[in-house]
N, C-alpha and C positions, 0 to 999 in steps of 0.2 A: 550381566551387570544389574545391578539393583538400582530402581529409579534416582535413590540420589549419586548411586557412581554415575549414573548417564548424565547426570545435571551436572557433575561437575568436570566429567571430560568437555561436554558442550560449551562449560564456561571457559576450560583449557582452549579450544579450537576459538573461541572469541577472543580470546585474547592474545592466539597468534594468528589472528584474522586468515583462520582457514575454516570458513563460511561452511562449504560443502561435506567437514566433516562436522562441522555445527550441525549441520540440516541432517546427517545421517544420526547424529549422537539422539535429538530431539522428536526424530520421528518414532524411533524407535521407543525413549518415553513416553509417547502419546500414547503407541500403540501397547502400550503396555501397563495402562492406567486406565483405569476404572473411576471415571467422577470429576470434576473439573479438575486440572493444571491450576495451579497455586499460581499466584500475580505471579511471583518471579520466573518461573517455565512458563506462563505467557510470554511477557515478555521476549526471552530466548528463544522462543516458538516466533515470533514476529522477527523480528532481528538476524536470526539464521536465513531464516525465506526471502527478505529484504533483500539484503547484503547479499547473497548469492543469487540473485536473481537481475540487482543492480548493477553489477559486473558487467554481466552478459548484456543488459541493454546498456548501459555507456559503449562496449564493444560493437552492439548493435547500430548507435547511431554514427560511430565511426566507419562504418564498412559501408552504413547506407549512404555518406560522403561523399568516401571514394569511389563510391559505385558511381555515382554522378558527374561527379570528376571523368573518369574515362569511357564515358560514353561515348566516345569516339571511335573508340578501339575495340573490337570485336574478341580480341582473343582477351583481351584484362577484362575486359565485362565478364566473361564466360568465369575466369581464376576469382573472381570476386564476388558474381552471384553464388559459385558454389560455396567459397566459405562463408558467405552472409546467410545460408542455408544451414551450414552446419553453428552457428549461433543462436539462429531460428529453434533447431530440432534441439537445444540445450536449456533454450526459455523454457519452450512447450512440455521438455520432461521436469524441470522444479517445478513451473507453476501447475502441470496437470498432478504432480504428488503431492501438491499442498492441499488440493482441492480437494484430490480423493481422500486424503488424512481427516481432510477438515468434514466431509460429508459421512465419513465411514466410524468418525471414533471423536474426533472432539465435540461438534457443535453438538449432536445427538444426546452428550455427556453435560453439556454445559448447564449450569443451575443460578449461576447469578445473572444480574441481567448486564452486565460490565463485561463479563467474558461472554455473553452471545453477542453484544454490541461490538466489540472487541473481534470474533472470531469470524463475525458476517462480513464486516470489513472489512479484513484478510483477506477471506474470499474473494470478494470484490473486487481487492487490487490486482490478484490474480489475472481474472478476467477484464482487467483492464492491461496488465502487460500485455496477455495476448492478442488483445484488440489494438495493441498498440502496432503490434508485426503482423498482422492479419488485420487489416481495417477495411477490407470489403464482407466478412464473415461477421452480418448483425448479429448471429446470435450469440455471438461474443459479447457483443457493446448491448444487449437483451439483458442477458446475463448477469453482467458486470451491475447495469445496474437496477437490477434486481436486490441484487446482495446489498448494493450502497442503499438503497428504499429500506430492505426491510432491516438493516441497524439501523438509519437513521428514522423509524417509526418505534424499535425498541427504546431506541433512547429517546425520545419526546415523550415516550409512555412511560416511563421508570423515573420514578422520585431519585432512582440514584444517586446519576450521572447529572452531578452542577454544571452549570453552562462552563465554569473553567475547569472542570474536569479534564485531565489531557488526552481521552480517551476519545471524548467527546468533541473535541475540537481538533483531536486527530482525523476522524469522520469527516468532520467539516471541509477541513483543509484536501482529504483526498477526493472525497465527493467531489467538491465543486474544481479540481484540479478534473477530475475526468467529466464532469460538462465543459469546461472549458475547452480542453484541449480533443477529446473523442468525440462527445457530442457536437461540441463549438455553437454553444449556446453560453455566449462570455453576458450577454446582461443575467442572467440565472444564476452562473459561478461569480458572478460579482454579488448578486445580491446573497446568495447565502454563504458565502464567504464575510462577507460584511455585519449579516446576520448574529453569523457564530464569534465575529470578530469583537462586536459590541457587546453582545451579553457575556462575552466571555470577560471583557475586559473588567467589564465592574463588575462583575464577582470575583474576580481574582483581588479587586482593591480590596475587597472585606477579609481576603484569607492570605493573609503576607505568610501566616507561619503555618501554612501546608505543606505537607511533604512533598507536596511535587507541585508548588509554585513553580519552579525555575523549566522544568517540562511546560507547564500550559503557559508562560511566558514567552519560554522561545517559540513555540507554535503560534500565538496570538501576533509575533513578529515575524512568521510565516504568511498568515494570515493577510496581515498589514501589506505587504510586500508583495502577494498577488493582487489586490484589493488595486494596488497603486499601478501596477504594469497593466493588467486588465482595463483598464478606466482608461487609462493614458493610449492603449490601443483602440479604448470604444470612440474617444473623441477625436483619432487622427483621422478615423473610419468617416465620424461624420462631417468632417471638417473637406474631404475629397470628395 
């Protein structure tokens, strides 16, 4: 198939939210592209990987539940750790194809500084799923944010990326979610969270009629909404 039949089966399987033949339709255009992925195959390059990766961890935190739940019981603990395993080994094969995708053929390829900002943080999340089911393995959480440092130094260096840029405040928002929640460094994810949340805000006043207002909108109300949970957990912390 030819890169746009691939793009537009890709966008077929998005739109019968069958993710996994997203992610087979998209890899395959990558690898078979020479030069940055056009904003739109970003995008579906992000959204494929998400969404099938996101599956598996919602199933992930549900199993890690019930795993807790019957710890009582020796022979459900056993039926439970093994399928919380075979969820495990489903994370670890998307997010290690994304990675190798992303180190063998996209980032190498990238030429704007949106898509390396863009594709570092991909990466990133990656190695923060996997630090999420493997959280004694630092150099996952090493790793992880490695990748979140060096987009978020691309983008403080690049005129490009306006602070409401959604690409920009996507960074934000998942950075300071993996200090929060991996590192558990909440005054840090608060403060850059807060950071990205204020300059984001008023530059967004100046640009009502951008094309992707309504994206750095809802993120900046992402933003807001961890900003408020975080703080409301740092003062119950000092308050005991």
């Amino acid at each position: 198939m030819s890169r746009v039949e691939l793009g537009k089966q890709a966008k077929l399987a998005e739109q019968t939210q069958r993710y996994d033949d997203m992610v087979k339709y998209m890899a395959r255009l990558a690898e078979n592209t020479d030069g940055d992925l056009n904003a739109q195959e970003r995008n579906m390059m992000g959204v494929a990987f998400k969404q099938v990766v996101s599956q598996l961890r919602s199933s992930w935190r549900v199993i890690n539940s019930i795993e807790n739940a019957v710890a009582g019981d020796s022979k459900k603990v056993v039926l439970t750790q093994d399928y919380k395993a075979n969820i495990e080994q489903e994370i670890e094969e998307y997010c290690n194809q994304a990675i190798e995708l992303l180190d063998k053929k996209i980032l190498p390829n990238c030429r704007s500084a949106e898509a390396r900002v863009f594709f570092s943080k991909m990466k990133g999340d990656q190695f923060r799923y996997l630090a999420e089911i493997r959280p004694l393995d630092a150099s996952l959480i090493r790793s992880a944010e490695e990748c979140y440092d060096e987009a978020y130094s691309s983008c403080l260096a690049s005129g490009d990326l306006k602070p409401s840029n959604p690409i920009r405040l996507g960074l934000a928002l998942n950075f300071s979610v993996f200090k929060y929640e991996i590192l558990q460094q909440t005054e840090n994810a608060v403060d850059m969270a807060r950071t990205a949340f204020e300059n984001g805000l008023t530059d967004l006043e100046k640009a009502t009629d951008d094309a992707s207002y309504n994206d750095s909108k809802f993120i900046i109300q992402l933003l807001k909404d961890n900003i408020s949970l975080w703080s409301t957990e740092e003062d119950d912390e000092e308050d005991s």
